[in-house]
N, C-alpha and C positions, 0 to 999 in steps of 0.2 A: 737455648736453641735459637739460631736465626735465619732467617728467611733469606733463600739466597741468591733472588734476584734486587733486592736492595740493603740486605746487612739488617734488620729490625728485628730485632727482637720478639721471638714470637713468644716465649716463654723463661725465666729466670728462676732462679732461687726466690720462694717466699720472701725473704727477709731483705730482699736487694731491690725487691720492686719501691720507686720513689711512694713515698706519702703511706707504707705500710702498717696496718693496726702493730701497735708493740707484740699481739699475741699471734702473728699471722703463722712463724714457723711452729707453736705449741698446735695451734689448729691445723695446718698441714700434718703433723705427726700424728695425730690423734685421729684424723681422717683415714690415713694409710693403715696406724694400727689397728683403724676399728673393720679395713678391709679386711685383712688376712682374719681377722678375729670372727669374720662371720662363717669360715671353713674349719678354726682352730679357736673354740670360746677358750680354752685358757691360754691363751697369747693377748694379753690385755698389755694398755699403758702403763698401768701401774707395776708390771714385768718388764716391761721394757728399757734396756739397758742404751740401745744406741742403735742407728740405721743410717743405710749409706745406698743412693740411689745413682744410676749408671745408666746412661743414654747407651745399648744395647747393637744399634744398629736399624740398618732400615730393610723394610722386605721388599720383595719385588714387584707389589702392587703400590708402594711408595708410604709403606705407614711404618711409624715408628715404635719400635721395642723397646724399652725401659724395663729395668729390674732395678728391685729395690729390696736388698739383705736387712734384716732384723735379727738382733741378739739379743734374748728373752732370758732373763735370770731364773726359770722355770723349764728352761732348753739344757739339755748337755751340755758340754763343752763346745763339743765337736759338731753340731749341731745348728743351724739358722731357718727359720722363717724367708722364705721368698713370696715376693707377689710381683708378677710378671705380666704388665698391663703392653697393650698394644694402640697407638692412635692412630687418627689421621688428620694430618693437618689441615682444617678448613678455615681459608682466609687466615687471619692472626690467630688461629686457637686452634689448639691441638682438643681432639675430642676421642674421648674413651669408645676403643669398639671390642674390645677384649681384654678380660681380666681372669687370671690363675694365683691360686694360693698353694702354697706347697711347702713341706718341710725336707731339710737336704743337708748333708754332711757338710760342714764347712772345711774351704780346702787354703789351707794356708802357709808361707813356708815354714811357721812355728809347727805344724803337726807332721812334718815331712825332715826325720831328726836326720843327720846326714850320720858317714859313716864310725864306727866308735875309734875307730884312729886320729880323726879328727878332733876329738874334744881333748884338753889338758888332761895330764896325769894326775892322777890323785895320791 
């Protein structure tokens, strides 16, 4: 994310910030999944398959929405872990004013089969 009266950088990928501990994205992951884990205890790390975090948009009081999907080997298929935090940016740091945990169908174009004319003959 950058600040957009001079381009700086106000937040980055864990792993991309210069001079990073080797373990900074295991601790980022661990922190997110111990989030959702306090609405959902069996949604642990040790479940966890992979997650994928998405700058969301901004609201109209100027703070930012981020979601962030989790795939649990203890979830369905069809099925993901959300935690839906909210910031706002103060000076270079974005700070937490709202957080949701939730579980939600996952909607992907693998579970959306198209129509059976479309697939080869058998």
């Amino acid at each position: 994310m950058f600040r957009l009266r001079d381009g700086r950088a106000i937040r980055m990928p864990v792993d991309t910030v210069p001079g990073h501990p080797e373990d900074a994205y295991e601790k980022y992951v661990e922190n997110l999944t111990q989030r959702i884990g306090r609405k959902f205890p069996e949604l642990t790390s040790g479940e966890l398959r992979k997650l994928f975090t998405f700058a969301k948009g901004w609201t109209n009081s100027g703070a930012l929405v981020v979601k962030t999907n989790f795939a649990f080997r203890n979830l369905p298929d069809n099925q993901i872990g959300i935690l839906l935090q909210t910031f706002r940016v103060a000076d270079d740091k974005l700070v937490l004013i709202d957080e949701k945990a939730d579980k939600a169908a996952m909607v992907t174009k693998d579970l959306i089969k198209p129509p059976a004319n479309c697939w080869p003959a058998r």
